[in-house]
N, C-alpha and C positions, 0 to 999 in steps of 0.2 A: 346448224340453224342459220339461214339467212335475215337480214333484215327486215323483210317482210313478216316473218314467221316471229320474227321477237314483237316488231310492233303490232302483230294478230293475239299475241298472248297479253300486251300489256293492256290493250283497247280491251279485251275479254275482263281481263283484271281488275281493268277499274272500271269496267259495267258492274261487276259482280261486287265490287265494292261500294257502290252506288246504293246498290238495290239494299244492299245491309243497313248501309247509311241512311237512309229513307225509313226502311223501314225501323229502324232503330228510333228515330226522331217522333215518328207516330206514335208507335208506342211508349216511349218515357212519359212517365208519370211527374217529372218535376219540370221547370224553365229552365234550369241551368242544366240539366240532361238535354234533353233537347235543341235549347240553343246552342251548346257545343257540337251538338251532331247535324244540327243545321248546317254552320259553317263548315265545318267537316265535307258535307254532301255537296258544297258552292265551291267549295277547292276541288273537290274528286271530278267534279262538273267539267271546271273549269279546265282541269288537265283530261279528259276524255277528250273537251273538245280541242285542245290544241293535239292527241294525236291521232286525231280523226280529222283535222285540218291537213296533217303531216300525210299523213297516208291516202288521202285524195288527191293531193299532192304529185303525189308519186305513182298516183292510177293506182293504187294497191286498194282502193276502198270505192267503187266507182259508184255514181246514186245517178236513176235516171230522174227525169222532169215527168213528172205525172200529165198524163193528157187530162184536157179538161172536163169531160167525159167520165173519168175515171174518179176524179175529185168528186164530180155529181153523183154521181154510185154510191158515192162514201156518205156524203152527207144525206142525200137520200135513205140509204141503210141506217143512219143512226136515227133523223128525225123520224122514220118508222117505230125505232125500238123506245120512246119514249113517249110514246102517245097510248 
């Protein structure tokens, strides 16, 4: 396994432990459930984005610039689906 392929697994890892975390915090029925997993979800946060920092970094994670165009599509599409 290469570099690349470790930091493909850990970014996967800690999306998927995100979504848990999230959703975990929704659902708790107490404040101290929830705010434990709040913070929980602002730390896993936090570490996604430094290696999704690292991996842009290194061209391993490339994001293009959306043309403006394409923005307006988007928005266009949503304010349709709420009227």
């Amino acid at each position: 396994m290469n570099d690349k392929e470790i930091m493909t697994n850990l970014l996967n890892s800690v999306k998927g432990e995100c979504d848990l975390l999230m959703h975990g915090a929704i659902e708790s029925s107490t404040p101290n459930v929830h705010n434990a997993l709040k913070q929980s979800l602002d730390d896993a946060l936090c570490m996604q984005s430094r290696i999704y920092a690292k991996m842009s970094e290194k061209g391993w994670y490339p994001a293009q610039q959306a043309q403006g165009t394409q923005i307006d599509a988007v928005k266009q599409k949503f304010a349709n689906q709420q009227n």
